[in-house]
PLY file of the C-alpha trace (Angstrom):
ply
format ascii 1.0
element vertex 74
property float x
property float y
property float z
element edge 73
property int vertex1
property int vertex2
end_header
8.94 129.33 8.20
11.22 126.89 6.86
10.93 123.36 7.37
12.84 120.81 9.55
14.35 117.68 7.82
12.62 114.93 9.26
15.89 112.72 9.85
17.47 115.47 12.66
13.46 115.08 14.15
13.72 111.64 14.25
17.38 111.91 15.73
15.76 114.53 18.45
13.55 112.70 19.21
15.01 109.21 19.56
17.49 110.89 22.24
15.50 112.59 24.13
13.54 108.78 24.62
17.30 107.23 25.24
17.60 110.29 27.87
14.71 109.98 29.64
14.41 105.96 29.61
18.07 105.91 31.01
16.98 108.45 33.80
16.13 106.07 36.47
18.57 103.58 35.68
21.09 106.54 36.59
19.63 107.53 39.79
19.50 103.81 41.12
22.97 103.97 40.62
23.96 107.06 42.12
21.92 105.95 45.21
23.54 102.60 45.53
26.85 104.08 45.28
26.61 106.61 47.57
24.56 104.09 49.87
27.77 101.57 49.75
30.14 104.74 50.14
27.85 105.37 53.67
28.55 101.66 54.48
31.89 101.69 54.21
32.06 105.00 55.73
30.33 103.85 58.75
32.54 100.75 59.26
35.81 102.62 58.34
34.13 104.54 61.74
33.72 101.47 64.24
36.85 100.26 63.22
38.30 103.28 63.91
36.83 103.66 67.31
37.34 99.94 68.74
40.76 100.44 67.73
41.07 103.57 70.17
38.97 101.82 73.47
41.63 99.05 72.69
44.57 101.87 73.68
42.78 103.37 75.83
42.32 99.94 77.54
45.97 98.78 77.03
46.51 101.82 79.12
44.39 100.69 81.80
45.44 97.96 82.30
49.05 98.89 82.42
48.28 101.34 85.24
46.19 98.85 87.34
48.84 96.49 87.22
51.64 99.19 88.03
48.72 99.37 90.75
48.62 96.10 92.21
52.44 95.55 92.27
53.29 98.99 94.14
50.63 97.68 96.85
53.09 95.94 98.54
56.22 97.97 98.44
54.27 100.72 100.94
0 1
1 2
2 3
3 4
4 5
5 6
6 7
7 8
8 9
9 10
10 11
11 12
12 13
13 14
14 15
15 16
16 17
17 18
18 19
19 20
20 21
21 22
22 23
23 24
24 25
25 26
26 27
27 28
28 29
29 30
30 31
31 32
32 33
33 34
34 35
35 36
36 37
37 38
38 39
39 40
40 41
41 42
42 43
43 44
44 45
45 46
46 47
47 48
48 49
49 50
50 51
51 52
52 53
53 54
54 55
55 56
56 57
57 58
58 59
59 60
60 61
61 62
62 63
63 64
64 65
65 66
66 67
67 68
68 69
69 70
70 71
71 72
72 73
């Protein structure tokens, strides 16, 4: 069996440490992004929503008052 040079060992295994000591750094990451994505997500949602009670109440209102003024014309 041959033998490896000991420089692409080295090189192996100096990655592989780089790799797996940058592992959880990564997956931090990845979680705080999507977490923040979620966030925003969730207030793109409320905003969303108030925005349609707020026509829905415009409407409402508009049809009480149309209401209130035909009360006295019958």
């Amino acid at each position: 069996m041959s033998e490896v040079n000991a420089q692409i060992t080295d090189a192996v295994t100096q990655t592989n440490v780089k790799v797996v000591a940058e592992a959880p750094a990564q997956a931090i990451a990845a979680l705080y992004q999507v977490a923040s994505h979620s966030a925003g997500m969730a207030l793109q949602n409320a905003v969303h929503a108030q925005h349609a009670l707020n026509q829905i109440s415009t409407a409402v209102v508009s049809r009480a008052v149309t209401m209130i003024m035909d009360v006295g014309t019958k």
